[in-house]
C-alpha positions as CSV (number, residue, x, y, z in Angstrom):
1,X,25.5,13.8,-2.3
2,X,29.0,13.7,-3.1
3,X,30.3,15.3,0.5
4,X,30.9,12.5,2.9
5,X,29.0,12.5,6.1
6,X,28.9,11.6,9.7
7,X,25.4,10.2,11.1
8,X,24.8,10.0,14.8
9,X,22.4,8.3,16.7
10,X,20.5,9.1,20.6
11,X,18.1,7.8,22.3
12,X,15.7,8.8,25.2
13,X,13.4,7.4,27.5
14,X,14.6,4.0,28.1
15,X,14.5,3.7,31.3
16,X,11.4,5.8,32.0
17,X,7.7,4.3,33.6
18,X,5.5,6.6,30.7
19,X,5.6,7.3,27.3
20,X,7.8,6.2,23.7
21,X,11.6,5.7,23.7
22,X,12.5,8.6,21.2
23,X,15.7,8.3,18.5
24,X,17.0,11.1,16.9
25,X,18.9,10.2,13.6
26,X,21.1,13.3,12.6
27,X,23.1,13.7,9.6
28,X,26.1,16.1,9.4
29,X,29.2,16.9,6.5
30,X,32.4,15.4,7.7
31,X,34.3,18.3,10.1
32,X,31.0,20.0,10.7
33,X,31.0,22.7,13.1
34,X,28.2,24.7,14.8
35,X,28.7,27.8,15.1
36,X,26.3,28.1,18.6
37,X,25.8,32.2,18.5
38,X,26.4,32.5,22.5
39,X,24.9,28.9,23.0
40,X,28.3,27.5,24.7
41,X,30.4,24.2,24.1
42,X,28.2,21.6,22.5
43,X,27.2,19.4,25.1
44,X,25.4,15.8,25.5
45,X,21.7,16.9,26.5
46,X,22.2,15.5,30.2
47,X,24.8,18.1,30.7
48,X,23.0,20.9,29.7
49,X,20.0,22.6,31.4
50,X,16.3,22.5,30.3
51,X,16.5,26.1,29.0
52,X,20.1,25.9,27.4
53,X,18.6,22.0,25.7
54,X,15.4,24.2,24.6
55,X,18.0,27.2,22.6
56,X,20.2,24.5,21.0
57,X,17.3,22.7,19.4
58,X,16.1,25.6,18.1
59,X,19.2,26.4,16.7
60,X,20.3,22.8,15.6
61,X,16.6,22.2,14.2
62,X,16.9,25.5,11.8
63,X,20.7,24.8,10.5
64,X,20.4,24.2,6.6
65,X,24.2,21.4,7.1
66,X,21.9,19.4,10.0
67,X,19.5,16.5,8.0
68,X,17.7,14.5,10.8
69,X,14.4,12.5,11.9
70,X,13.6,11.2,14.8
71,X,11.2,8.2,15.6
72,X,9.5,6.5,18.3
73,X,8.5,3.4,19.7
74,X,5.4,3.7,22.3
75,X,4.3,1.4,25.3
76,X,2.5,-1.3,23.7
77,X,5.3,-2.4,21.6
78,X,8.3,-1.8,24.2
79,X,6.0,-4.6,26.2
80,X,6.0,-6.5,23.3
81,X,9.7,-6.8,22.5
82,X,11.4,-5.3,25.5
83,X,13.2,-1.9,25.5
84,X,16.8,-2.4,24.2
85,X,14.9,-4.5,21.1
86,X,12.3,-1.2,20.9
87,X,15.4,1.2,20.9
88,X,16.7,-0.6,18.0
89,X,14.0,-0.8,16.4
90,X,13.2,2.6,16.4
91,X,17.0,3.6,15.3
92,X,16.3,1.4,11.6
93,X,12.9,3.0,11.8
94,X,14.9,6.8,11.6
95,X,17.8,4.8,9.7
96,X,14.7,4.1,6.6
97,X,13.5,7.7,7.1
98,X,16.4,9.6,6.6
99,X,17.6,7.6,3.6
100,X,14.5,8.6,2.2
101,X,14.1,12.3,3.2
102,X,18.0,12.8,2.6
103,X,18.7,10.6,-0.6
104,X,22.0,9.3,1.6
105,X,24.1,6.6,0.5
106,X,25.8,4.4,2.8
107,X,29.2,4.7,0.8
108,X,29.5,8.2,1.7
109,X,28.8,7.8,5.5
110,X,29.9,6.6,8.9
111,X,27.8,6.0,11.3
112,X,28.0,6.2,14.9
113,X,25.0,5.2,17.8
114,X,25.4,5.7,21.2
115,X,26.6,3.1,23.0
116,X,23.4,0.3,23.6
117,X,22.0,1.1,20.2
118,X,22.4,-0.9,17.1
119,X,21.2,-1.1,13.5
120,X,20.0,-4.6,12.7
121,X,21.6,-7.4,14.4
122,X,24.6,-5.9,16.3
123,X,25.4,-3.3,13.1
124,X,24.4,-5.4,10.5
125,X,24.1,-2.2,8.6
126,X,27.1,-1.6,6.4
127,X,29.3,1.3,8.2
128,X,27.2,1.4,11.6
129,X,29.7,1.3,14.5
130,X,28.3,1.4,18.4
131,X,30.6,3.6,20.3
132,X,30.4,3.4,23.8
133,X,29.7,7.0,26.0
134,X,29.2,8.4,22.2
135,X,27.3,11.0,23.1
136,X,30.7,12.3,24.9
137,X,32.6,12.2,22.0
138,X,31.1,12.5,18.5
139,X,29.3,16.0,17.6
140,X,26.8,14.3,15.5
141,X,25.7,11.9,18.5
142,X,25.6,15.1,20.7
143,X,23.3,16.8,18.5
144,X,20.8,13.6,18.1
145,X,20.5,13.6,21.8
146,X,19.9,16.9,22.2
147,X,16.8,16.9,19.1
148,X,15.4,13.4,20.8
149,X,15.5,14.7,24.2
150,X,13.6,18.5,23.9
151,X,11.6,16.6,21.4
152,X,10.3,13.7,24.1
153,X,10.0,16.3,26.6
154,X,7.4,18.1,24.5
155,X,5.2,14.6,23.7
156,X,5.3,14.2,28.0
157,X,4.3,17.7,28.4
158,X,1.3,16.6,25.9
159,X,0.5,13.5,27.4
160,X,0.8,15.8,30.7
161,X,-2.8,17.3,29.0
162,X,-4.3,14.1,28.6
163,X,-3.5,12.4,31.7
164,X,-2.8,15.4,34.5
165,X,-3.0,13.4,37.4
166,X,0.2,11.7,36.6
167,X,2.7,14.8,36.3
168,X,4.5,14.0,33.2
169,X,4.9,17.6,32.9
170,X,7.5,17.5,35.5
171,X,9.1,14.2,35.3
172,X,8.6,13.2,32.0
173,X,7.6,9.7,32.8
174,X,10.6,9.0,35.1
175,X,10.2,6.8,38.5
176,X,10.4,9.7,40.8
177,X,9.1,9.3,44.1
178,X,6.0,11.5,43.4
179,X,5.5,9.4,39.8
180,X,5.1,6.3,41.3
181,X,2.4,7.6,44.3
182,X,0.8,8.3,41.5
183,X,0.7,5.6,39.6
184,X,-0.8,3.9,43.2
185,X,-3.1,6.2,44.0
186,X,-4.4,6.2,40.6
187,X,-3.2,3.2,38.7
188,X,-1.6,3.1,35.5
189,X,-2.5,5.1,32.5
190,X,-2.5,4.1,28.8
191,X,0.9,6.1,29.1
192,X,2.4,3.5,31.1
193,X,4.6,1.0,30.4
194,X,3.0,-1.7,32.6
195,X,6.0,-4.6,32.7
196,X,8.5,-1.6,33.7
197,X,5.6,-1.0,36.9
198,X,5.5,-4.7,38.0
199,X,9.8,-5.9,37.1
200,X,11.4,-3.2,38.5
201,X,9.0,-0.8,40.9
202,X,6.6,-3.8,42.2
203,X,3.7,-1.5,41.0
């Protein structure tokens, strides 16, 4: 790989009741462009709709310059080592991957997390830099958040099958008023992240 490239890095789900947190890992050639084919200005994935988020990855996810992997971390473990350590850990665990499925070399890279995310001990990684509100500013980090939201969405909607009395569907795992009657009425699922229900809803 002699082109140098830019690698971003998004995460989702951190601060939601259900299911994994989910990081996208993408890799890009330095000055990339997408050329979106009526999609609009390349946005962070909380600024764009659930339809428009749904089109991009589509088109993002079929691009022959866009290299990326995503990984996950699920309940169990985020109780285990708390979330920003599960985030983490699940940005080296797509760091490993897409050295392996890419065959890229960390002297022709940069790469850029979103801010709250690090590889190793605060970057230990040669050439990782945290930049804060990241996924406002670097293309890369847009298009990682984009691929790791649509792509947790479609795990809730699945978990949605397994345990419908919860609407994940809807919510996707979120604290929403309806979620957390729920989660009363019925108590918590396998889904559930059970130290998020008692530190910070009393559940």
């Amino acid at each position: 790989m002699g082109t140098h490239y830019i690698v971003g890095v998004d995460e989702v789900g951190r601060g939601a009741l259900a299911g994994p947190v989910v990081v996208a890992m993408v890799c890009v050639p330095k000055g990339f462009r997408t050329q979106n084919f009526g999609l609009g200005k390349l946005r962070d994935s909380k600024k764009l709709s659930a339809k428009k988020r749904e089109r991009w990855f589509k088109f993002l996810q079929g691009h022959p310059k866009i290299n990326y992997v995503l990984a996950r971390v699920y309940p169990r473990a985020i109780e285990r080592i708390n979330i920003s350590q599960a985030a983490n850990l699940a940005a080296f665990r797509a760091f490993q991957r897409l050295i392996d499925v890419s065959g890229l070399s960390l002297n022709n890279c940069d790469i850029f997390l979103d801010g709250g995310l690090f590889l190793g001990k605060k970057n230990r990684v040669v050439g990782a830099k945290t930049v804060i509100r990241g996924d406002e500013k670097i293309p890369a980090i847009k298009i990682a958040s984009i691929l790791a939201k649509v792509s947790r969405d479609r795990l809730m909607r699945r978990l949605a099958k397994r345990y419908p009395a919860y609407g994940f569907e809807k919510h996707k795992g979120y604290g929403t008023k309806k979620h957390r009657q729920a989660i009363k009425k019925y108590g918590p699922s396998e889904a559930h992240r059970l130290t998020f229900l008692k530190k910070y809803h009393k559940i």
